[in-house]
N, CA, C and O atoms as a GROMACS GRO file, in nm:
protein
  472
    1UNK      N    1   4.791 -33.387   0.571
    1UNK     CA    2   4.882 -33.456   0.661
    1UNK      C    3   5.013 -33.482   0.586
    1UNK      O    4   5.015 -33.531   0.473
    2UNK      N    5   5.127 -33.444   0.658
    2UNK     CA    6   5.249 -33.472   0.615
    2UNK      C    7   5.318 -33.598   0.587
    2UNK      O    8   5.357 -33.650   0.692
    3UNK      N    9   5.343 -33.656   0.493
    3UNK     CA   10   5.411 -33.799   0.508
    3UNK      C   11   5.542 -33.819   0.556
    3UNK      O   12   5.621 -33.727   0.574
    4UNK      N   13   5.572 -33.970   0.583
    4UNK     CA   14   5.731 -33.920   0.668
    4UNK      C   15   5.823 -34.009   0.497
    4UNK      O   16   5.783 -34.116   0.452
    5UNK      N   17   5.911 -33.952   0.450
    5UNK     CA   18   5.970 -34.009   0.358
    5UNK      C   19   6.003 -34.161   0.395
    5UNK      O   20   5.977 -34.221   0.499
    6UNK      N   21   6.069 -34.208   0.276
    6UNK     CA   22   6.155 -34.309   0.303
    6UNK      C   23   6.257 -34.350   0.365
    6UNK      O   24   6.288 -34.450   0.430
    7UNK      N   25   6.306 -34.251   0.333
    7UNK     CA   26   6.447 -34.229   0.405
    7UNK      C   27   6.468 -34.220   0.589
    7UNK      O   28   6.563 -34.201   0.665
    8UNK      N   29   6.313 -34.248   0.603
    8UNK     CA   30   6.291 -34.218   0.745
    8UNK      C   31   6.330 -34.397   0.805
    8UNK      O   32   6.354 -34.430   0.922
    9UNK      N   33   6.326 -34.466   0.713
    9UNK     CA   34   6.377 -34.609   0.745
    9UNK      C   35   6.479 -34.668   0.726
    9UNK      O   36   6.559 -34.602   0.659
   10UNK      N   37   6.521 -34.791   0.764
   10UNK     CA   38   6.645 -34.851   0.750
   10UNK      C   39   6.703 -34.846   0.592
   10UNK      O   40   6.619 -34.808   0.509
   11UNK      N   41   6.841 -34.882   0.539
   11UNK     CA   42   6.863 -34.886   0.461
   11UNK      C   43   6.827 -35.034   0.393
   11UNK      O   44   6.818 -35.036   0.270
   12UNK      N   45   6.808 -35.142   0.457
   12UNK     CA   46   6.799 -35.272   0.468
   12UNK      C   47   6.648 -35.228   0.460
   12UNK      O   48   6.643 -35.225   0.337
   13UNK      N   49   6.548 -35.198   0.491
   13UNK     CA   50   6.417 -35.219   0.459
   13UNK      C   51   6.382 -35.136   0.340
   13UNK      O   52   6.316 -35.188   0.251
   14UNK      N   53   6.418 -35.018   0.330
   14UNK     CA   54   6.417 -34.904   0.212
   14UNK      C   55   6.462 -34.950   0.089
   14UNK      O   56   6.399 -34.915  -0.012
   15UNK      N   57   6.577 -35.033   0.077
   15UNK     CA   58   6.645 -35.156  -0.025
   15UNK      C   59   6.483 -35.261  -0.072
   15UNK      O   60   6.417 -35.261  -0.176
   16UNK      N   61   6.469 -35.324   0.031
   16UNK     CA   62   6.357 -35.432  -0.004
   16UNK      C   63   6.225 -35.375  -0.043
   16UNK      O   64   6.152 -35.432  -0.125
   17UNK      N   65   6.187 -35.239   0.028
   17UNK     CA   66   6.057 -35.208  -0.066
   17UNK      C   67   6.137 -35.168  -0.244
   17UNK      O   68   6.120 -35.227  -0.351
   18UNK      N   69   6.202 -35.077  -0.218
   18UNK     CA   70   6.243 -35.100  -0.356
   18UNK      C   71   6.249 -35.186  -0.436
   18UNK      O   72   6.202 -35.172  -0.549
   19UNK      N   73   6.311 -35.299  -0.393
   19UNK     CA   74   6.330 -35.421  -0.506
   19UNK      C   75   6.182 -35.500  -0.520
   19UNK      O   76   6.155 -35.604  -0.582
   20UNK      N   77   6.109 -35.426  -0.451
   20UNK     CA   78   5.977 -35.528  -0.473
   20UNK      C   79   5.876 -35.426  -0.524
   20UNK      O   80   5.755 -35.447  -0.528
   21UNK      N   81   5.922 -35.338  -0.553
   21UNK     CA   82   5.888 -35.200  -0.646
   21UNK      C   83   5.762 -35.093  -0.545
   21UNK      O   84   5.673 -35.023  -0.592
   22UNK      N   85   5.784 -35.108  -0.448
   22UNK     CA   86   5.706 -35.020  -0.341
   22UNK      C   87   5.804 -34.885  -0.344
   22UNK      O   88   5.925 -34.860  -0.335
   23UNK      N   89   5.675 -34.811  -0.363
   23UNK     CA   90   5.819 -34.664  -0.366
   23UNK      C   91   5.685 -34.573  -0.285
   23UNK      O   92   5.706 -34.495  -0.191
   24UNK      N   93   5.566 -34.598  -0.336
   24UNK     CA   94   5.441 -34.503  -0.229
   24UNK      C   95   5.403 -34.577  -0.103
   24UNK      O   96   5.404 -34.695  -0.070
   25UNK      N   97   5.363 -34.443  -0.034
   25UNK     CA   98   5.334 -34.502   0.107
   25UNK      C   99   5.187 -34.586   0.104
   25UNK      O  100   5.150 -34.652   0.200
   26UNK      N  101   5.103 -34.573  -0.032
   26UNK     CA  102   4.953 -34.664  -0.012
   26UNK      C  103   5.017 -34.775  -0.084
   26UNK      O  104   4.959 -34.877  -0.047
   27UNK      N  105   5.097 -34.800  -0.160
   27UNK     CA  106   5.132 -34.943  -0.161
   27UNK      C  107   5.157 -34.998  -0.121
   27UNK      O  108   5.109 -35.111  -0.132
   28UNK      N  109   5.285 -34.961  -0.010
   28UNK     CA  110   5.353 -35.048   0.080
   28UNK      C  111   5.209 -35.088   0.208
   28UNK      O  112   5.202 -35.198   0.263
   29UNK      N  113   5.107 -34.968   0.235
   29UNK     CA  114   5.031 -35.027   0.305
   29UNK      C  115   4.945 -35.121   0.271
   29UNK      O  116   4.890 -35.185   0.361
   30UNK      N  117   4.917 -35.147   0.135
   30UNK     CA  118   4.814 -35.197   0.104
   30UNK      C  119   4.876 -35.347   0.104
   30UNK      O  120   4.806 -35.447   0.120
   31UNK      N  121   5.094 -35.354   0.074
   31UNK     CA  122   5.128 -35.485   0.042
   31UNK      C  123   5.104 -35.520   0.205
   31UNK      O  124   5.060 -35.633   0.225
   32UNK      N  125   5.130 -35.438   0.322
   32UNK     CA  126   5.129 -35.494   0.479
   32UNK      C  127   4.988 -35.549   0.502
   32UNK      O  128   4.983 -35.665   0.543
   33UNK      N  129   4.890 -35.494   0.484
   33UNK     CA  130   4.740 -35.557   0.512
   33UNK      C  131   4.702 -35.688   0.417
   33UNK      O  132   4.616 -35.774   0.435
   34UNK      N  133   4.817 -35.664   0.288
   34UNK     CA  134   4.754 -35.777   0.223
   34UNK      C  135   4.853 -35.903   0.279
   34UNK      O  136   4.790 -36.008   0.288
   35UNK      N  137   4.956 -35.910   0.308
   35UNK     CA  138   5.061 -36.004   0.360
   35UNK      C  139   5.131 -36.020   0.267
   35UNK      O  140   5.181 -36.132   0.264
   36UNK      N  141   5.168 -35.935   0.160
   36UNK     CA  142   5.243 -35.922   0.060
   36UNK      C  143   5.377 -35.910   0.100
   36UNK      O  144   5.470 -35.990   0.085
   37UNK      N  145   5.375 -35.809   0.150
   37UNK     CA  146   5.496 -35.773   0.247
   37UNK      C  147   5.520 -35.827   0.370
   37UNK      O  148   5.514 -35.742   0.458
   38UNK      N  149   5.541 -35.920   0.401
   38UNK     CA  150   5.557 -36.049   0.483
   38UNK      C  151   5.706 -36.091   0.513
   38UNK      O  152   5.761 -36.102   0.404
   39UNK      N  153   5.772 -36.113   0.590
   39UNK     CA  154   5.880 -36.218   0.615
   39UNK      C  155   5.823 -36.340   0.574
   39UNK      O  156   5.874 -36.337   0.462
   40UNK      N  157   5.749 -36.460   0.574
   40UNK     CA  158   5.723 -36.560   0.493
   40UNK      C  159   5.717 -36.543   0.336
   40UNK      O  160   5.734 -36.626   0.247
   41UNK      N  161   5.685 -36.408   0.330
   41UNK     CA  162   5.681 -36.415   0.114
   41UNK      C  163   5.802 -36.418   0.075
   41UNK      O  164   5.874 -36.320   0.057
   42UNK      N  165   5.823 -36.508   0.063
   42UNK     CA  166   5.961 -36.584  -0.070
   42UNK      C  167   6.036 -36.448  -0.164
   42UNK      O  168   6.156 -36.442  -0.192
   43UNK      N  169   5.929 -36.346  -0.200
   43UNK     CA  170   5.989 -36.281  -0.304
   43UNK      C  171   6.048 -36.138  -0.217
   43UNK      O  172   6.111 -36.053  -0.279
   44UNK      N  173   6.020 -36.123  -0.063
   44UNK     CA  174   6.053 -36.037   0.043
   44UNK      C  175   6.158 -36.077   0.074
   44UNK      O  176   6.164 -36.117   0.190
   45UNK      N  177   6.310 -36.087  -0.024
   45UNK     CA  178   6.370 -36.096   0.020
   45UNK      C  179   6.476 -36.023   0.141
   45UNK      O  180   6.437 -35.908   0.159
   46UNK      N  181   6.575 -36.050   0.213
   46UNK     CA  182   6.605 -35.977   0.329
   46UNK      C  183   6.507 -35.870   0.417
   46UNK      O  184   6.547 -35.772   0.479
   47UNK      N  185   6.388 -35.912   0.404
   47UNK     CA  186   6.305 -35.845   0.466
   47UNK      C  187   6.198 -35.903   0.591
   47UNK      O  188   6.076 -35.902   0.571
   48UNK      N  189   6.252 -35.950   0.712
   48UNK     CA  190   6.243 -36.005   0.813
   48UNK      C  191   6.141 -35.939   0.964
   48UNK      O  192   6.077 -35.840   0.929
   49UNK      N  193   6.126 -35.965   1.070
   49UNK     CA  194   6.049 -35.936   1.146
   49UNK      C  195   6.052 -35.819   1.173
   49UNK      O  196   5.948 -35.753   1.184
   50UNK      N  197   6.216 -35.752   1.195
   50UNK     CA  198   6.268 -35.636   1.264
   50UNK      C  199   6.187 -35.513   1.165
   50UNK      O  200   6.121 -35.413   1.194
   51UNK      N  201   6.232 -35.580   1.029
   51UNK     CA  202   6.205 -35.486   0.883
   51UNK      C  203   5.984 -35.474   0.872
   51UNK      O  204   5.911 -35.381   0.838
   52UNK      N  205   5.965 -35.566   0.903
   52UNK     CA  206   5.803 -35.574   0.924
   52UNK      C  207   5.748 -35.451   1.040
   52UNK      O  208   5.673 -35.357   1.011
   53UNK      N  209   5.798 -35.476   1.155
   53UNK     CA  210   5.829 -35.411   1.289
   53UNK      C  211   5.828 -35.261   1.241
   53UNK      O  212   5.745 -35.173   1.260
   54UNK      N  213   5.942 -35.260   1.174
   54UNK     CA  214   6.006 -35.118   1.145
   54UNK      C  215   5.884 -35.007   1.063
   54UNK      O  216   5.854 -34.890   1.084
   55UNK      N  217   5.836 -35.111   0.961
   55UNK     CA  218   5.757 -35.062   0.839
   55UNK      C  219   5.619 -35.005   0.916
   55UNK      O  220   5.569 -34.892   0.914
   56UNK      N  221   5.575 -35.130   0.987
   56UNK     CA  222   5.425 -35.111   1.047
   56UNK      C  223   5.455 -34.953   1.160
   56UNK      O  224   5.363 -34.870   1.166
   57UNK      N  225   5.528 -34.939   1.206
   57UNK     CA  226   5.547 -34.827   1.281
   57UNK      C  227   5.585 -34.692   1.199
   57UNK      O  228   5.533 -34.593   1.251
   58UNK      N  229   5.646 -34.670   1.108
   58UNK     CA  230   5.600 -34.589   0.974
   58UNK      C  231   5.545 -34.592   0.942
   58UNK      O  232   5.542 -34.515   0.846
   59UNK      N  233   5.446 -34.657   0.960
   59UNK     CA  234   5.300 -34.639   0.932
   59UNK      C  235   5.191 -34.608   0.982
   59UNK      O  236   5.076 -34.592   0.941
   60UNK      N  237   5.248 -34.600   1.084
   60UNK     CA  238   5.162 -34.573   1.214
   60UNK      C  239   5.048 -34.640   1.291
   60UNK      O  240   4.962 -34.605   1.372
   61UNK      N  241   5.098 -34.789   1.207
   61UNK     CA  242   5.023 -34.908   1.274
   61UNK      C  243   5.058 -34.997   1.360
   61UNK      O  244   5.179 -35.021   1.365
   62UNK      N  245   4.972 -35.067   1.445
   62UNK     CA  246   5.004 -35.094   1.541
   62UNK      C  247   5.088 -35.217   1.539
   62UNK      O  248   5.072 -35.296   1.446
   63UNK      N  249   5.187 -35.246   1.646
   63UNK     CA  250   5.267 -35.351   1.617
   63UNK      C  251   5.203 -35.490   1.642
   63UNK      O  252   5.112 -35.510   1.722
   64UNK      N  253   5.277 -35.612   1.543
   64UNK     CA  254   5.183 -35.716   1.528
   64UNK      C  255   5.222 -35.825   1.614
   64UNK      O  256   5.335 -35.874   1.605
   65UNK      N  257   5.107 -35.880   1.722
   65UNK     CA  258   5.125 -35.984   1.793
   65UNK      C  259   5.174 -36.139   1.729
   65UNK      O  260   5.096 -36.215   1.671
   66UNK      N  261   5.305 -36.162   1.751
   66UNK     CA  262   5.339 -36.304   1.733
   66UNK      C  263   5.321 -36.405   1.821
   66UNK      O  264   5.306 -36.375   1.940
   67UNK      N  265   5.319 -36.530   1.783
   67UNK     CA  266   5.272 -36.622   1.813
   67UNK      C  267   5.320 -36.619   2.011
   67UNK      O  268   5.247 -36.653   2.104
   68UNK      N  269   5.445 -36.572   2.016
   68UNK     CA  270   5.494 -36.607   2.190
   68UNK      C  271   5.396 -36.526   2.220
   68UNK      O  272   5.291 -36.584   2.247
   69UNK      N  273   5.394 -36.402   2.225
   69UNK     CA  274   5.272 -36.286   2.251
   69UNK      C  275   5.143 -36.305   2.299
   69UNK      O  276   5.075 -36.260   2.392
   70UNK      N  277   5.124 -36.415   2.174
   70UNK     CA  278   4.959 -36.453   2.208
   70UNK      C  279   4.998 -36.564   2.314
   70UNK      O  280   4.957 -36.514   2.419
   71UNK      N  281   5.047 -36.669   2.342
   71UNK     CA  282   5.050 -36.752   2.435
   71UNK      C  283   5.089 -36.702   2.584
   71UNK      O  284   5.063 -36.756   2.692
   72UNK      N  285   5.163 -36.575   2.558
   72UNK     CA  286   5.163 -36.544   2.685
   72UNK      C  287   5.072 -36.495   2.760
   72UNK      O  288   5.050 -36.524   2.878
   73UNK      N  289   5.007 -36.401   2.678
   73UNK     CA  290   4.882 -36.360   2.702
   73UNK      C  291   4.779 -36.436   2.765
   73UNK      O  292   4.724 -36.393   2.866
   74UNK      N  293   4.746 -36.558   2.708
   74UNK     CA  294   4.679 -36.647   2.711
   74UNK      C  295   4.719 -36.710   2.864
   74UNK      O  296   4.660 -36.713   2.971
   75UNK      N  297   4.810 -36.744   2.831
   75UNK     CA  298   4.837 -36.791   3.009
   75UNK      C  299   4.834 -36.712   3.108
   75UNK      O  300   4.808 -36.745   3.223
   76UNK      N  301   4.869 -36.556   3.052
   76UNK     CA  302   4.834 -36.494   3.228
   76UNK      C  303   4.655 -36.475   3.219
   76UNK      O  304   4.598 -36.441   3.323
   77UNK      N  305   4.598 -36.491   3.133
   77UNK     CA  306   4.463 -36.462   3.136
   77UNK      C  307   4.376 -36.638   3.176
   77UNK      O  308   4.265 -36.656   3.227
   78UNK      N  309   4.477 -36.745   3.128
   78UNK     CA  310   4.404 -36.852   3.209
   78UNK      C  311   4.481 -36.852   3.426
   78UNK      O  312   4.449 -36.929   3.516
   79UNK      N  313   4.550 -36.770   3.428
   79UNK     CA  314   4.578 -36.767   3.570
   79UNK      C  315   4.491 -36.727   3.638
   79UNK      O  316   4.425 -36.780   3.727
   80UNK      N  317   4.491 -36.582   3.574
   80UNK     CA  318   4.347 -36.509   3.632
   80UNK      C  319   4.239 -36.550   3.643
   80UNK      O  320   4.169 -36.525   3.741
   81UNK      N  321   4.198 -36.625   3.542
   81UNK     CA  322   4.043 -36.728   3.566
   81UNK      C  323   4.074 -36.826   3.685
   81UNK      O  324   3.991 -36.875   3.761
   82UNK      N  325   4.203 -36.845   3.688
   82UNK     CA  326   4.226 -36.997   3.782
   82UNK      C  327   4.178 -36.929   3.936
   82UNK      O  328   4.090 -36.973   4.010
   83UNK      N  329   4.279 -36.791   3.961
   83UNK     CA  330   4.268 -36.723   4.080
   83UNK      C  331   4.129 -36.678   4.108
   83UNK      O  332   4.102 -36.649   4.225
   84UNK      N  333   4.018 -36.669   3.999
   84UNK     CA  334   3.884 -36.622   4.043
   84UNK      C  335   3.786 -36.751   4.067
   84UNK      O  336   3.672 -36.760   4.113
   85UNK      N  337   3.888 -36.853   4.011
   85UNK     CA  338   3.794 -36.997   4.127
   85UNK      C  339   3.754 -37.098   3.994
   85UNK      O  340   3.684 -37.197   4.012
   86UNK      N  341   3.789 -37.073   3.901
   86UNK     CA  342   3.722 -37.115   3.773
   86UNK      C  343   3.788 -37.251   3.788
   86UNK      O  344   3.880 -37.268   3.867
   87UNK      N  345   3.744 -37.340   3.718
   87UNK     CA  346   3.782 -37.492   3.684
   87UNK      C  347   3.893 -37.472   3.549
   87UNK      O  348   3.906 -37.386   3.462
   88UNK      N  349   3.947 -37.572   3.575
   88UNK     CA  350   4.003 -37.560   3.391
   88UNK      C  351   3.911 -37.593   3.331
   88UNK      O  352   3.905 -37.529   3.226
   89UNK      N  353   3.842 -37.655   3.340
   89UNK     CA  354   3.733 -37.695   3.208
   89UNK      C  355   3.635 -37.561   3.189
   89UNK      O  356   3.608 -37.488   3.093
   90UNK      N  357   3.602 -37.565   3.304
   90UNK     CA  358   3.554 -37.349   3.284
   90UNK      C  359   3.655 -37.287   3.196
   90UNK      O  360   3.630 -37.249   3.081
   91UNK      N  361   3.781 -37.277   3.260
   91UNK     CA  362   3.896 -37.166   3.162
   91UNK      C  363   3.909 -37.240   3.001
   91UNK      O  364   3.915 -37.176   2.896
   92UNK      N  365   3.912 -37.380   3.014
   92UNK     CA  366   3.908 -37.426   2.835
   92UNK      C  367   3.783 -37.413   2.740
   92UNK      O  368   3.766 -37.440   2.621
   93UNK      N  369   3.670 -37.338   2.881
   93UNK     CA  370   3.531 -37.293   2.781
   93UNK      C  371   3.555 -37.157   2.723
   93UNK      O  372   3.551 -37.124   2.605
   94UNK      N  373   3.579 -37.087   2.825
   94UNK     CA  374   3.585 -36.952   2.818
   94UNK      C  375   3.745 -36.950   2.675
   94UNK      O  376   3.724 -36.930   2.556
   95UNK      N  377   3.830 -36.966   2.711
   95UNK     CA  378   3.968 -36.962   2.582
   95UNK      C  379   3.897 -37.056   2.494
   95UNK      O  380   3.951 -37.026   2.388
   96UNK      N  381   3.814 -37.150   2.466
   96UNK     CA  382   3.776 -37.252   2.357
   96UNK      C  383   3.919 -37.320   2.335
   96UNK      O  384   3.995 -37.300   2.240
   97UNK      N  385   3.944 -37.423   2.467
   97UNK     CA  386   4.042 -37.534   2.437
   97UNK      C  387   4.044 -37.587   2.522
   97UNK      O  388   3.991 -37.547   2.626
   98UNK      N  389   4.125 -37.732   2.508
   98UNK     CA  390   4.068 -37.796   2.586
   98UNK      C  391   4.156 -37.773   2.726
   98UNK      O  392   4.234 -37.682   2.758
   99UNK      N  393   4.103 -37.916   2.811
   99UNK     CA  394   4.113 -37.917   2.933
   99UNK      C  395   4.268 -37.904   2.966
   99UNK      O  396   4.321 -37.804   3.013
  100UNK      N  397   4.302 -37.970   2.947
  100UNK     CA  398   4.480 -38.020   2.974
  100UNK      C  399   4.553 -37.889   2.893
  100UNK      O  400   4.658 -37.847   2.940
  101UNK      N  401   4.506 -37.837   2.793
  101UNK     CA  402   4.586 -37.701   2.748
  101UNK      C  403   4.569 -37.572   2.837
  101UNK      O  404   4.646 -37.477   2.821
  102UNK      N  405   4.459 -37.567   2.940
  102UNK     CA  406   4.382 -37.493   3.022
  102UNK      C  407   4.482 -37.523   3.104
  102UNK      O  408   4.544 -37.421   3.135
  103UNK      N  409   4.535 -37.650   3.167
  103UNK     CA  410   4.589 -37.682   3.272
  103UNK      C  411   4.751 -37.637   3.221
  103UNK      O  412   4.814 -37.588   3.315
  104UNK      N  413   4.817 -37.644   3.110
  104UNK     CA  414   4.939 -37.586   3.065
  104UNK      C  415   4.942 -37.432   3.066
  104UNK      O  416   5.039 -37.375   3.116
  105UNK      N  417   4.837 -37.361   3.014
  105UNK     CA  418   4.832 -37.234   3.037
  105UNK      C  419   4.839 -37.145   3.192
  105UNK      O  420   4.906 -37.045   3.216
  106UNK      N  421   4.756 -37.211   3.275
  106UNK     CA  422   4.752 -37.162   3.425
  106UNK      C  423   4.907 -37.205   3.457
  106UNK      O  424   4.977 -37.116   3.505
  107UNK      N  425   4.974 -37.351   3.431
  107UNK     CA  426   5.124 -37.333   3.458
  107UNK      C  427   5.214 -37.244   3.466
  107UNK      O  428   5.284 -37.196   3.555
  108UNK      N  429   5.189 -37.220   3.280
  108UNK     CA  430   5.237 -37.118   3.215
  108UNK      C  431   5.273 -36.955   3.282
  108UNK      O  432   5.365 -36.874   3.278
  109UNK      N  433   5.138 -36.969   3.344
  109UNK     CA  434   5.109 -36.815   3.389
  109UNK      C  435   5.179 -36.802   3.507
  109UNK      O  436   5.267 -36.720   3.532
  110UNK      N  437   5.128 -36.899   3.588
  110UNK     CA  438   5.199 -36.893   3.746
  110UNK      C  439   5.370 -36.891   3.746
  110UNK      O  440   5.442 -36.829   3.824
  111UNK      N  441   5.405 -36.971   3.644
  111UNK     CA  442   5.570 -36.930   3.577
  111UNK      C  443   5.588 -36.822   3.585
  111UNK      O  444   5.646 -36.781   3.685
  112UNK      N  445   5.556 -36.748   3.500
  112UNK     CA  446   5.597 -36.603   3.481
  112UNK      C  447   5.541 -36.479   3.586
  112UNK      O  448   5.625 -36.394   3.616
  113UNK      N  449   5.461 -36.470   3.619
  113UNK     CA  450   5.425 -36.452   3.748
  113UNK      C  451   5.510 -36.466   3.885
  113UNK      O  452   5.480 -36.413   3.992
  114UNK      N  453   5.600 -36.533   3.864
  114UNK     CA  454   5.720 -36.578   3.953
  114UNK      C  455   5.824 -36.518   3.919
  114UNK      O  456   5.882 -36.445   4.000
  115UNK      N  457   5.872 -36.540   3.782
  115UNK     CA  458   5.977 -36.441   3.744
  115UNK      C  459   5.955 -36.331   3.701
  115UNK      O  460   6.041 -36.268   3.639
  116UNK      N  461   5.801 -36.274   3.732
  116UNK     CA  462   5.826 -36.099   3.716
  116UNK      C  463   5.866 -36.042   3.885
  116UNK      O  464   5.915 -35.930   3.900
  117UNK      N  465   5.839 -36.134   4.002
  117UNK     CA  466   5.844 -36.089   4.130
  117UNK      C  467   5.985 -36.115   4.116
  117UNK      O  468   6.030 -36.003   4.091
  118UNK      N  469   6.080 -36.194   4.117
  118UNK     CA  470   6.256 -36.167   4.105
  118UNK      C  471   6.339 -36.114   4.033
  118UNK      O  472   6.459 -36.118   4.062
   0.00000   0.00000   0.00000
């Protein structure tokens, strides 16, 4: 299998594996699975979500759910329980949370649900 160079990435991310001495493609994967290569690691400098984004897709891995992602998710999937008759306290069994976060999530959902129809 062919690898795709470096050069196949930004100059701004291609800079930061460098300075953090990643120059092979099993290092840089091994720093992404380990969270080495992180926007939170201190020593990643200028190397941010877009640059994470960028890397994991040179890699041919899949892109990583952030925190809005998962909550959205979460709320259109407590809607759907709501619309099949479920209780919130049913939907805070099934998600494992509680009641009143069950009841923010179905909000949540029916929100957006609204602004995908306009």
């Amino acid at each position: 299998m062919k690898t795709k160079p470096l050069s196949a990435l930004s100059v701004r991310t291609a800079n930061c594996l460098s300075w953090l001495g990643l120059h092979r493609r099993e290092d840089i994967l091994r720093a992404v699975k380990d969270r080495t290569l992180h926007p939170s690691n201190p020593k990643a400098r200028n190397f941010g979500k877009k640059s994470l984004a960028e890397v994991r897709a040179w890699l041919g891995l899949k892109p990583e759910l952030n925190e809005r992602d998962i909550h959205r998710i979460r709320a259109r999937v407590a809607c759907g329980l709501r619309r099949e008759g479920l209780t919130l306290a049913g939907i805070g069994r099934v998600l494992r949370i509680s009641k009143e976060k069950a009841r923010q999530h179905v909000c949540k959902g029916e929100r957006l649900e609204r602004e995908e129809k306009t």
